[in-house]
C-alpha positions in Angstrom: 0.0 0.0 0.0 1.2 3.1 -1.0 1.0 6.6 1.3 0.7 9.8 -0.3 2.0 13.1 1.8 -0.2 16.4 1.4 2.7 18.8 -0.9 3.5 22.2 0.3 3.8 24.3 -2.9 6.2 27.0 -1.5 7.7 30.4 -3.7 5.5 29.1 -6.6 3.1 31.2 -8.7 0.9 31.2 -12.0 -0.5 33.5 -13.5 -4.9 33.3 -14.1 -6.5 35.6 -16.0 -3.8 38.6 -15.8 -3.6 38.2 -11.7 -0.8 36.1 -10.0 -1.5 33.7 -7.8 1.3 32.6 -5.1 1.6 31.3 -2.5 4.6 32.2 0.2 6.7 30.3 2.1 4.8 31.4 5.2 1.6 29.0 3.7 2.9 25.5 3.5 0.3 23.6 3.8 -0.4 21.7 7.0 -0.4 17.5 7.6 -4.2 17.3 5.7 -4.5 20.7 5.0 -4.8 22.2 1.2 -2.7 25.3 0.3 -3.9 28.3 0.0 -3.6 30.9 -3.0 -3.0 34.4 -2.3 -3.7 37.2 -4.9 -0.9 39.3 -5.6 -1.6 42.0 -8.5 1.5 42.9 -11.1 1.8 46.5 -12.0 0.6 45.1 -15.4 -2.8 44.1 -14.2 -5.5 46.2 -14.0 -6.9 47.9 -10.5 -8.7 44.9 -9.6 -10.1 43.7 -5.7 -6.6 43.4 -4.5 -6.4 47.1 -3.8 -9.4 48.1 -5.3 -8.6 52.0 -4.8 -10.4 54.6 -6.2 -10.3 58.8 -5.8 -12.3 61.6 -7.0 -12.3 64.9 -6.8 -15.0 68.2 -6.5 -13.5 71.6 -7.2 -15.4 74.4 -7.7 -15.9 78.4 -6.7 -16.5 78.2 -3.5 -15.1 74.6 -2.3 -12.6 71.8 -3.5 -12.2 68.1 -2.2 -12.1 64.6 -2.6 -12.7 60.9 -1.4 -11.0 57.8 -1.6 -12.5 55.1 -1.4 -11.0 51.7 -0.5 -13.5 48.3 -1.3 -12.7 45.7 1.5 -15.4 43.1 0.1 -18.5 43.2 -1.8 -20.7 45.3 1.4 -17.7 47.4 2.4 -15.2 50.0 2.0 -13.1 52.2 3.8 -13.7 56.2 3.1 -11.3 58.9 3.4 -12.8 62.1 2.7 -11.1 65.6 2.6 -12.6 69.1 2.1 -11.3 72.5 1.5 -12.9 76.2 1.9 -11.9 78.2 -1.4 -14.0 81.0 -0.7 -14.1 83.4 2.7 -17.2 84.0 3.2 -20.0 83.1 5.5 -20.7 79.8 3.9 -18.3 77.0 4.5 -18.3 73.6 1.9 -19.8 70.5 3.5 -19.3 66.8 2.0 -20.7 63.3 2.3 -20.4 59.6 0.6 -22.8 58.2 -1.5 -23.3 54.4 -2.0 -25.0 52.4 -4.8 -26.5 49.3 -3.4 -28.8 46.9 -4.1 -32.0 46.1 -2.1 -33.1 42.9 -1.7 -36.2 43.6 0.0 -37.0 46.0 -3.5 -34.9 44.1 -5.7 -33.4 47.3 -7.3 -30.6 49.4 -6.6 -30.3 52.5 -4.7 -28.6 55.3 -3.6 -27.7 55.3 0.4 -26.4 59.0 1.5 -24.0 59.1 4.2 -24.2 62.0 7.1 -22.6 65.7 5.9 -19.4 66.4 7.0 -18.3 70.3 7.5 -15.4 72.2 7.3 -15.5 74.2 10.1 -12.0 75.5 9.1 -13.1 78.2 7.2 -11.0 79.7 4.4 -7.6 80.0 5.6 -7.9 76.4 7.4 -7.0 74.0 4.8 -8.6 71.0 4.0 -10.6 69.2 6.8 -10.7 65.6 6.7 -12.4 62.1 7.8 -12.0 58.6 7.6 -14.7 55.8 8.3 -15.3 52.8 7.4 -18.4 51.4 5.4 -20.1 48.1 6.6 -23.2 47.5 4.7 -25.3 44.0 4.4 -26.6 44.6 0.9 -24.7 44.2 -2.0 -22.3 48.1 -2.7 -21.9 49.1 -6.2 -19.6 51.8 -6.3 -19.3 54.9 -4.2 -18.9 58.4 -5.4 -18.7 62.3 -3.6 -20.5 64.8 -3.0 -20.0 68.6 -2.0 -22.6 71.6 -1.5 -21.4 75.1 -0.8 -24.7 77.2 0.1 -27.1 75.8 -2.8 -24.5 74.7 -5.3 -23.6 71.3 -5.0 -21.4 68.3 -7.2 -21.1 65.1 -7.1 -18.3 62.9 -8.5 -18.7 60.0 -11.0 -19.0 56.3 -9.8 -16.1 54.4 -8.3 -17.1 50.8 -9.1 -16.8 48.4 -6.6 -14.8 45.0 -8.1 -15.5 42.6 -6.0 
């Protein structure tokens, strides 16, 4: 009767569809247990879920800023947002996160709107800036910015979530 010992692929990768898959020394596989494949993106392969990192920017009389968003899985992200007063006057730029998600209970997709966030710097401040994290249970699209200075307001394009 012959035995067969579980192999632990170690320093190896292939490449599947434009990403790499590795695995590291520091995952040999344990008596019974399988390896495990990590996902390491090249500079050649496209922004995909391995640092899924997007940024947009807002600029306009009055107020400039931006977000970046970072997609941890398929219902979350991390947000940093930043905002800067371009205007002294009595009105100071506010910003918040928008996320595209889809609703189960509706089946269709909608648009969630995260709490306003305002410089309170004022003009000669700088930018003001915050970072949260995004935990949703419904599937999240993409996530884009939006600013508002008195009435006027913009909003960024979509940053699509890959996952």
């Amino acid at each position: 009767m012959r035995t067969y010992k579980p192999l632990a692929v170690i320093g190896s990768a292939i490449v599947v569809g434009g990403a790499a898959l590795a695995a590291s020394p520091a995952q040999a596989a344990f008596a019974g247990e399988a390896p495990r494949a990590v996902v390491a993106q090249s500079a050649a392969s496209p922004a995909g879920h391995v640092s899924a990192q997007a940024r947009r920017d807002v600029c306009f009389t009055g107020a400039c800023g931006s977000a970046t968003v970072k997609f941890t899985g398929r219902t979350s992200a991390n947000v940093s947002m930043s905002v800067k007063d371009t205007r002294c006057d009595a009105t100071g730029p506010k910003m918040r996160i928008q996320a595209q998600q889809w609703s189960y209970a509706n089946q269709r997709t909608y648009v969630w709107n995260g709490p306003w966030r305002k410089n309170t710097k004022g003009c000669h401040g700088g930018y003001q800036q915050w970072n949260s994290a995004f935990r949703g249970e419904e599937p999240l699209f993409g996530m884009r910015v939006q600013i508002c200075n008195g009435s006027r307001c913009k909003t960024s394009s979509w940053m699509p979530n890959d996952y």
